[in-house]
C-alpha positions in Angstrom: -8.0 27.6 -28.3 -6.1 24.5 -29.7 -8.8 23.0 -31.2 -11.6 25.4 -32.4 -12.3 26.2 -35.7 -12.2 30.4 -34.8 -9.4 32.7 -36.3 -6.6 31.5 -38.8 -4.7 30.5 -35.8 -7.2 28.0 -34.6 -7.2 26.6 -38.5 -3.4 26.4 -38.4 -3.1 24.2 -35.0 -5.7 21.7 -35.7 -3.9 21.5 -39.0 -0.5 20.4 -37.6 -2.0 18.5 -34.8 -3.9 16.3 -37.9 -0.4 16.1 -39.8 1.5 15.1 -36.4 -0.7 12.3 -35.8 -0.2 11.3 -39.0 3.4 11.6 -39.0 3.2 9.4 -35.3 1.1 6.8 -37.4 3.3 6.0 -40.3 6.7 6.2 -38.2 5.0 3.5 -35.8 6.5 0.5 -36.3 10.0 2.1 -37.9 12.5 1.2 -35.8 15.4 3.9 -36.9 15.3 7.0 -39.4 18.0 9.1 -41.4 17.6 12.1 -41.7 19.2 14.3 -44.8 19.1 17.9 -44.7 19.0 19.2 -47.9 23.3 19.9 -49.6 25.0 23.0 -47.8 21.9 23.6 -45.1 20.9 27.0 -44.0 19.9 27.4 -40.4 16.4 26.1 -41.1 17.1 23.4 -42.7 19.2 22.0 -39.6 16.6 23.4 -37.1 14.1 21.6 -38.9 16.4 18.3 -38.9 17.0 18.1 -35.6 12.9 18.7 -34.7 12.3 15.8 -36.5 14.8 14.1 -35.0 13.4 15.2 -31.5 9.8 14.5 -32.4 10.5 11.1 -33.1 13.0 10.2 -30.4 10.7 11.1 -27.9 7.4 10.6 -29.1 8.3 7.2 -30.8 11.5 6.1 -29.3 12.8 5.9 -32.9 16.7 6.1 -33.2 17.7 8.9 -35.4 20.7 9.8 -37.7 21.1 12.8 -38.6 23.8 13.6 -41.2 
């Protein structure tokens, strides 16, 4: 099911598998990243963070700050 075309959810995976490669591309040759959560960050916001900071620790072996 992760890469058809059928139903909304099919649309919506292809669509973040195309925007997480593209993510893996630019970050390629970075060799640390801050990352700033927006002031005063709702749960989200710091869930999001620390993805990111997951994502590109282990994908990329990228040394993340998060503050």
């Amino acid at each position: 099911m992760g890469s058809t075309m059928d139903g909304a959810h099919g649309r919506v995976t292809i669509a973040m598998q195309q925007r997480l490669q593209s993510l893996l591309q630019v970050m390629d040759a970075v060799p640390e990243v801050l990352i700033l959560p927006h002031t005063d960050p709702d749960p989200d916001a710091i869930a999001s963070a620390l993805a990111l900071a997951y994502l590109l620790t282990q994908k990329l072996d990228i040394q993340t700050r998060l503050v």
